[in-house]
N, C-alpha and C positions, 0 to 999 in steps of 0.2 A: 606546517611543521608537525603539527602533532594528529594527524588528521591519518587512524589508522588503516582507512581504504587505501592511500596509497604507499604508505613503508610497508602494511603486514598482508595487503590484499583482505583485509578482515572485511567484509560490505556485502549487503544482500540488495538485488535488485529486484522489483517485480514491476512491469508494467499494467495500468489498470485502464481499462476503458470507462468515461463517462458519455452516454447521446440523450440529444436532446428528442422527443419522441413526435410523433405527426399529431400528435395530441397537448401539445407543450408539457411534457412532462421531461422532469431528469433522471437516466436510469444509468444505473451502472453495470457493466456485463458480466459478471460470475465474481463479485468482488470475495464472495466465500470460497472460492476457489484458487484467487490470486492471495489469501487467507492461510489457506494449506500449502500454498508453495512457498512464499514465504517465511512460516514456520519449517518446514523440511531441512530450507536453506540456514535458518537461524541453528537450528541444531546440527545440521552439519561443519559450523561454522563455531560452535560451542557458545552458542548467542544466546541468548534468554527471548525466549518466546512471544509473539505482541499478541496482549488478548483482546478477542474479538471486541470485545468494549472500544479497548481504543480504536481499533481496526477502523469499525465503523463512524465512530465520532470523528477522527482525522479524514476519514472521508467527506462524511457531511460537512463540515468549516470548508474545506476547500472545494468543493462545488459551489456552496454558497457566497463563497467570497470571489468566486469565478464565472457566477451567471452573465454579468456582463462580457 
């Protein structure tokens, strides 16, 4: 009910790749890219900005909480 992606369309998507590497490592594919689109979309959208602090922190918790 109060959930404004769907009464106002207000919602920015970005899809982000994470692979696992021939070396076991976890890498993420141009997350500083997927970074700028989604800031583009927040101001086109009159949205307040995510800084890259959190950007990356909310990346890392969920890889980490997702290796399994």
């Amino acid at each position: 009910m109060l959930s404004n992606v769907f009464h106002y369309g207000q919602a920015c998507f970005e899809g982000l790749k994470v692979y696992n590497t021939v070396d076991n490592r976890v890498i993420s594919f141009r997350d500083d890219e997927n970074l700028s689109r989604i800031n583009l979309s927040a101001n086109r959208l009159a949205m307040p900005e995510v800084p890259e602090s959190i950007w990356t922190e909310a990346i890392d918790r969920v890889v980490v909480d997702n290796l399994d």
